[in-house]
Residue, then its C-alpha position, 0 to 999 in steps of 0.5 A: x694582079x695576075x701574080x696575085x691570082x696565082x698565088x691564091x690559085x696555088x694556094x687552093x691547090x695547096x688547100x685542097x690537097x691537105x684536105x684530102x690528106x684528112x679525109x684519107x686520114x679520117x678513112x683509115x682511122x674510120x676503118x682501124x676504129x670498125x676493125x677493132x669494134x669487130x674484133x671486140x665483138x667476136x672476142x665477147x662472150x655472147x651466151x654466159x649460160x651456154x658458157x656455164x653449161x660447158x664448163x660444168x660439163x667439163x668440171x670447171x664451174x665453182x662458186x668463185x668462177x660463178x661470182x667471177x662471171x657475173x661480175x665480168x658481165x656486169x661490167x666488161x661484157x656490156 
């Protein structure tokens, strides 16, 4: 009986382990996935007119670089 008390207490021990294991895991994953939604924020265009103001600033704006922007922001930039 006591053997069997200390198997099952080892057991826990062993369980309790891997589950921090996991939770450790599931931390570093959180962090990486907020890191990477971070990095996709900053790298979006947040003002398209302002953008489209500079490059007709610069001499860069056309009609196919306007088609090109609105279709990015319909579907890449939500």
């Amino acid at each position: 009986m006591e053997k069997e008390i200390q198997t099952k207490i080892i057991e826990l021990y062993n369980l309790l382990d891997n589950i921090s294991w996991d939770i450790s895991n599931a931390r570093e994953m959180l962090g990486n996935l907020e890191i990477s939604l971070k990095e996709k924020e900053e790298n979006s265009i947040k003002d398209i007119e302002n953008l489209k103001r500079e490059l007709k600033r610069d001499g860069l704006h056309s009609d196919k670089l306007e088609d090109f922007l609105e279709n990015y922001m319909k579907y890449y930039n939500k």
